[in-house]
C-alpha positions as CSV (number, residue, x, y, z in Angstrom):
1,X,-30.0,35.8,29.5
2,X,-32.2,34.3,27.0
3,X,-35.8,34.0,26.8
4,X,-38.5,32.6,25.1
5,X,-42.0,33.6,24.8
6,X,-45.4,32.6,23.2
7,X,-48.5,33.5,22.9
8,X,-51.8,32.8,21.1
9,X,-54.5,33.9,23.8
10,X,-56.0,36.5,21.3
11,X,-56.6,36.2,17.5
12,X,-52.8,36.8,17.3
13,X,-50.0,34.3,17.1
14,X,-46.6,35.0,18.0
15,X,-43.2,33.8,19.4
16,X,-39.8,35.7,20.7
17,X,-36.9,35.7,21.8
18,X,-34.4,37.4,24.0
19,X,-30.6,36.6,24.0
20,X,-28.6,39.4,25.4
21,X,-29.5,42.7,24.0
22,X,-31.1,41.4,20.8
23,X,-34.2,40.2,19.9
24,X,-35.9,37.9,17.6
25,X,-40.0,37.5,16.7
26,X,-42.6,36.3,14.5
27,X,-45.9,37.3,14.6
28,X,-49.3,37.0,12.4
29,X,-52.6,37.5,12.9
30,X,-54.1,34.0,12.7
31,X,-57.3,33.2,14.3
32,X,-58.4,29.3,15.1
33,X,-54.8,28.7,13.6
34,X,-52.5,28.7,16.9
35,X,-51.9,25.1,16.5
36,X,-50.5,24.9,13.3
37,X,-48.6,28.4,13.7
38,X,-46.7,28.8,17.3
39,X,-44.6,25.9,16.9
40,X,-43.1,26.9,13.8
41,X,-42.7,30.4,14.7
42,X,-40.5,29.0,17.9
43,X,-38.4,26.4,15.9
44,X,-37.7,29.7,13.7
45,X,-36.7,31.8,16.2
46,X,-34.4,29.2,18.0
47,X,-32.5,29.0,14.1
48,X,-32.2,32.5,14.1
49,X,-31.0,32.7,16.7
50,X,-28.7,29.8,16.8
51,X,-30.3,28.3,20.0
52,X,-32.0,25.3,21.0
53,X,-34.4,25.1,23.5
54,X,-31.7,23.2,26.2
55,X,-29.5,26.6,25.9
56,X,-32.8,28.9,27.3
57,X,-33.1,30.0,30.8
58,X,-37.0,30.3,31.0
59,X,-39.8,30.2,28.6
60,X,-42.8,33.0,28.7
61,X,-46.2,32.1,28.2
62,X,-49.0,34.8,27.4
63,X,-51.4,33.3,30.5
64,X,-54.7,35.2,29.4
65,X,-56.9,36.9,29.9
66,X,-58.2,36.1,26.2
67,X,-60.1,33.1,24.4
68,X,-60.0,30.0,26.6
69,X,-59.1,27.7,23.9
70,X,-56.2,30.4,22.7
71,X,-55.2,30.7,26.4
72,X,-54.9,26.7,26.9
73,X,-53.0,26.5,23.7
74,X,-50.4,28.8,24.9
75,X,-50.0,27.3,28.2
76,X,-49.9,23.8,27.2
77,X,-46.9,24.2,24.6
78,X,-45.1,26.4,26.6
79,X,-45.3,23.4,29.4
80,X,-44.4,20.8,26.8
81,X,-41.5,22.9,25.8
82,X,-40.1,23.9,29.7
83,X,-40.5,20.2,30.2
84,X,-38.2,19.3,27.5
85,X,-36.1,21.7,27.9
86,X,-35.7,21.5,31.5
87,X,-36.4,24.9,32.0
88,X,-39.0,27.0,34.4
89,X,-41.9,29.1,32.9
90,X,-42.9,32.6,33.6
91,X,-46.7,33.5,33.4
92,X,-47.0,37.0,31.9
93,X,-50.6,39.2,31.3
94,X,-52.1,39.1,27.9
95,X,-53.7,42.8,29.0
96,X,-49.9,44.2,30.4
97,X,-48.1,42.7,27.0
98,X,-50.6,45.1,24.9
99,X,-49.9,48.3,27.1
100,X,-46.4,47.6,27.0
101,X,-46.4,47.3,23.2
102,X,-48.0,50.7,23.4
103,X,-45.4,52.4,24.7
104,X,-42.7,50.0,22.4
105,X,-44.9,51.5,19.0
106,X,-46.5,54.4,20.5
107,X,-44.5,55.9,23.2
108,X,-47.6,55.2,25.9
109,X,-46.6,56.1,29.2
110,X,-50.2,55.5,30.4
111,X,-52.6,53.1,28.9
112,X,-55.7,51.1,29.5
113,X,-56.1,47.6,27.6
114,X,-59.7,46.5,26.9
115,X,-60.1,42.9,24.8
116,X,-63.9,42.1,24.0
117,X,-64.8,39.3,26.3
118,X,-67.9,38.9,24.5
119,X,-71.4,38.7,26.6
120,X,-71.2,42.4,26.8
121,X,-68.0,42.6,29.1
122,X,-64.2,43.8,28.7
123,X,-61.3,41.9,30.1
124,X,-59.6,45.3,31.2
125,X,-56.3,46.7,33.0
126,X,-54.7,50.2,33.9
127,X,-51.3,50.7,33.0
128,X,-48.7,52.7,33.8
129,X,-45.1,53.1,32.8
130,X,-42.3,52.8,35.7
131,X,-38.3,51.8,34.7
132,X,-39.1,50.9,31.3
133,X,-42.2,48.5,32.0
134,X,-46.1,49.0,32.3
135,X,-47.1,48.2,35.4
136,X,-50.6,47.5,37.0
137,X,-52.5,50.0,38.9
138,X,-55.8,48.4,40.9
139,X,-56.3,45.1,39.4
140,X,-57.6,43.5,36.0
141,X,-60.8,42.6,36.1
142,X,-63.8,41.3,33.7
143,X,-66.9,43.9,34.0
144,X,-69.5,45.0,31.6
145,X,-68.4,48.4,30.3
146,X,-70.9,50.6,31.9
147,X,-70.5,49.1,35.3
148,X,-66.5,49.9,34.8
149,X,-67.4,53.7,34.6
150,X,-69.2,53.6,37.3
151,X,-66.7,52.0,39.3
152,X,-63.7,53.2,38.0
153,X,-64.8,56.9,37.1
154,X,-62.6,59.1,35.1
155,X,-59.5,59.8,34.9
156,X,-57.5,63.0,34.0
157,X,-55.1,63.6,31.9
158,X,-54.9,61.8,28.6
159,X,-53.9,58.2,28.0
160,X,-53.7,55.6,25.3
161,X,-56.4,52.9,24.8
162,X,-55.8,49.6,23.0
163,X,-57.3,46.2,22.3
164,X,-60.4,45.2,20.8
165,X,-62.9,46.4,23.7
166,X,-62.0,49.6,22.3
167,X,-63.3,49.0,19.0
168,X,-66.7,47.0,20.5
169,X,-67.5,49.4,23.2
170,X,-65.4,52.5,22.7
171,X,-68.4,54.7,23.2
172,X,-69.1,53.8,26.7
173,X,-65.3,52.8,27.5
174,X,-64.2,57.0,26.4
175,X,-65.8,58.1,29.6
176,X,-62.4,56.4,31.1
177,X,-60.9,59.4,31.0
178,X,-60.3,63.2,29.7
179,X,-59.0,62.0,26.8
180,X,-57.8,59.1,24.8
181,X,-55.4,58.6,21.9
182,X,-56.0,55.3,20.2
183,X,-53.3,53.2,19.9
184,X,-52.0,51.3,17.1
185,X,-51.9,47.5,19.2
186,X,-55.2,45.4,19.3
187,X,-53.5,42.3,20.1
188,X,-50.6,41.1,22.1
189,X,-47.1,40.3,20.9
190,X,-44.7,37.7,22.6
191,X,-41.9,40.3,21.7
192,X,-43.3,42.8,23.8
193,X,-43.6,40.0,26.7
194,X,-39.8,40.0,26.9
195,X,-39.1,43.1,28.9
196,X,-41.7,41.8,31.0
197,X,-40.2,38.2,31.4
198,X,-37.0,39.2,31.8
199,X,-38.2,41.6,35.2
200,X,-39.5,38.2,36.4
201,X,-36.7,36.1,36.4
202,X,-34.9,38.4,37.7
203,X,-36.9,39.1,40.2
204,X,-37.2,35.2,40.9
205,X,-40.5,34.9,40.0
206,X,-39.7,31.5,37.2
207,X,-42.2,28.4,38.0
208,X,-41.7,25.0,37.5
209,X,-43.1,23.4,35.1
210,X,-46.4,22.1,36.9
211,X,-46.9,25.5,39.3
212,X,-47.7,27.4,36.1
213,X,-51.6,28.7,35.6
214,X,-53.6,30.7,33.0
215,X,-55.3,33.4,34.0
216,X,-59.2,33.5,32.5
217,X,-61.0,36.1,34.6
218,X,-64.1,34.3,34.3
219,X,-63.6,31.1,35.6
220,X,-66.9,31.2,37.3
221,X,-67.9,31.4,34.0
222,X,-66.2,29.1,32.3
223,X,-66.4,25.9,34.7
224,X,-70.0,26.2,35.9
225,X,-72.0,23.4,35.7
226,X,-75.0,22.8,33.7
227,X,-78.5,22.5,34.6
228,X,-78.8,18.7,35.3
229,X,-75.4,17.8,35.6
230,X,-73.4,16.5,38.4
């Protein structure tokens, strides 16, 4: 199997890939420089590797949430990629790539992801391991911190927290639960989208090329119209 994935829907910038057991990454911390950055870090990765993009069997996009602009980069060379290539695309949570590179640096078996959304909300998910892989419990959602207390309450036991709504809000947010142990990640990395990715196609869930979407969370947001226009 081999795999490629990319993301840059967070200050973050990375690329992987998966071929067989072994893996192969870059990744920096680049903010308003995923453009110049992602395709190098593929075209690196392929000559590692010793790959080209025609030899891959699906590409992985980091589909959000996370900055729109970063999130539209990310989906829009992962497209131009799978096009050339010929090859489908898996969609894979910006929020589930963090928690599972939590339990990759940290051992995290349960973890809640929190990235600052700005205008005083979280883009948030619950996470919890099962064969290897964090999976979602309830839904990801975009709330105002306080309002996520109140409707998720707290929950026992202790857990990991990681991301940037951490650092913002982490006052309010530690009412999540009995206690938290704060991890290492505050972005996501395409290498910990693999294990992810690779679930997917096996489980047949690989798009074409022009069924794959970004996930914002605040599209409402993001598309309403201004006073006075049409």
């Amino acid at each position: 199997m081999k795999i490629l994935a990319v993301d840059t829907a967070t200050e973050a910038c990375s690329a992987a890939l998966l071929v067989g057991d072994k893996l192969f990454s870059r990744w920096e911390e680049a903010p308003r420089d995923h453009t110049q950055k992602i395709l190098p870090m593929v075209q690196a990765v392929l000559d590692e590797a010793g790959l080209s993009l025609a030899e891959l069997d699906a590409i992985a996009f980091g589909r959000g949430p996370g900055s729109f602009t970063g999130v539209r980069i990310g989906i829009s060379v992962a497209q131009g990629l799978a096009f050339g290539a010929g090859v489908p695309l898996i969609g894979i949570s910006t929020l589930a790539a963090m928690a599972q590179g939590a339990h990759r640096l940290d051992g995290a078996e349960r973890v809640l992801t929190a990235i600052d959304a700005r205008m005083n909300e979280v883009y948030f998910g619950h996470y919890e391991l099962c064969d290897g892989r964090m999976q979602l419990v309830g839904e990801e959602v975009v709330s105002d911190p306080a309002a996520l207390i109140d409707a998720r309450g707290k929950l026992a036991g202790s857990l990991s927290c990681v991301g940037t709504g951490f650092e913002t809000y982490g006052e309010t947010l530690n009412a999540l639960a009995d206690e938290l142990a704060v991890s290492q990640v505050r972005f996501p990395a395409a290498v910990d989208m693999l294990p992810l990715a690779r679930a997917a196609w096996l489980a047949g869930e690989a798009v074409a090329v022009e069924q794959a979407t970004p996930v914002y969370l605040r599209d409402k947001v993001t598309w309403k119209k201004l006073p006075g226009r049409e």
